[in-house]
N, C-alpha and C positions, 0 to 999 in steps of 0.2 A: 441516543442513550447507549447504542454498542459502541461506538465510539469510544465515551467517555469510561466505561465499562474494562475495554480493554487497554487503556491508560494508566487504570490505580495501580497495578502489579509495578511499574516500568517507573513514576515519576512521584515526584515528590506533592504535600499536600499542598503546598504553596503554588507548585504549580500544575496542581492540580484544578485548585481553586480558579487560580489566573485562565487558565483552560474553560473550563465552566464558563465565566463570563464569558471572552467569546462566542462560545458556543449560545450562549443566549442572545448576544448582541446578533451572530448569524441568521438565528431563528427569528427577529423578531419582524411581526408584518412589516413589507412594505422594504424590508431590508436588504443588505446583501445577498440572502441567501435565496429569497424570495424571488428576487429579482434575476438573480443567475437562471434558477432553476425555470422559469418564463422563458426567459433567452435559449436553453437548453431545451425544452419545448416548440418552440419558434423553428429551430435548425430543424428538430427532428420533423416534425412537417414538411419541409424543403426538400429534406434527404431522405435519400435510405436507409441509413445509417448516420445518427448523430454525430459517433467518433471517429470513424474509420477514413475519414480525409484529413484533418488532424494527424491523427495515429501515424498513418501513414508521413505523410511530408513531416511529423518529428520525431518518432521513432527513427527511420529508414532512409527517408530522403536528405535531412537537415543532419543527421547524426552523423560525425564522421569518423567514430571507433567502428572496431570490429561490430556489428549486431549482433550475432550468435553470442557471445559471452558477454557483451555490455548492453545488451536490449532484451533477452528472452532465453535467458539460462533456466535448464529445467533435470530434472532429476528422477529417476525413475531408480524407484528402490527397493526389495521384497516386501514382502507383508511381515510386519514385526507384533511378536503376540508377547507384550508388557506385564509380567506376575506383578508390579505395581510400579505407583507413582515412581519410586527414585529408578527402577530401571528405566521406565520414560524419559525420565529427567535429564539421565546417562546418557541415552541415545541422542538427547536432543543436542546436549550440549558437544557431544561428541561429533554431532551433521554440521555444526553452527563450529566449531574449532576448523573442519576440513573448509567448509565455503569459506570460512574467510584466511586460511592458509591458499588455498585456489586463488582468492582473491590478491593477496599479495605476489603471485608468480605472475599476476596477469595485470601490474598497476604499475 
C-alpha cells in the first residue's frame, strides 16, 4: 500500500492503474510474491544475514565502476528549519539539480 502511495504524485493514472494490477497479481496466494518471500525465508535460516553475500559479490565484487560514487553516495547536510512547503520544495529541488549536475561530471 506504501508503495503504491508513494507512486500517485510521480505517474500517471493509466499507469497507475497498470501498477495496481501487478501488484495484486504479486500479492496473490500461491504467487510470485509469496513464493519469493518463502525463498527469502528459507536463505535467512541458512545464513546470517539474508543479503549481505549477495550485496556483497554485487554491489563490490561483480561491480566494476568506482563504488564510492556509483554504489553508496551519501550526503551529510545541516539541519534545515523550512517556514513552509514551497521553501521545502526549493530546497529539494535545488539537492536534486546538484546530484544530478554531480551526476553528469561523474558519467
Amino acid at each position: 500500500d506504501r508503495y503504491l502511495q508513494a507512486l500517485k504524485p510521480i505517474i500517471s493514472e493509466e499507469e497507475l492503474s497498470h501498477t495496481q494490477e501487478l501488484v495484486a497479481e504479486f500479492r496473490k496466494p500461491g504467487g510470485v510474491g509469496e513464493r519469493l518471500q518463502k525463498g527469502l525465508e528459507r536463505r535467512a535460516k541458512k545464513t546470517e544475514n539474508w543479503l549481505s553475500d549477495w550485496w556483497l559479490k554485487t554491489a563490490y565484487l561483480e561491480y566494476r565502476l568506482p563504488v564510492v560514487v556509483h554504489s553508496s553516495p551519501g550526503v551529510v547536510l545541516p539541519k534545515q528549519d523550512f517556514l513552509d512547503r514551497q521553501g521545502q520544495l526549493r530546497f529539494a529541488a535545488k539537492l536534486i539539480e546538484g546530484i544530478l549536475d554531480f551526476k553528469t561530471m561523474i558519467d
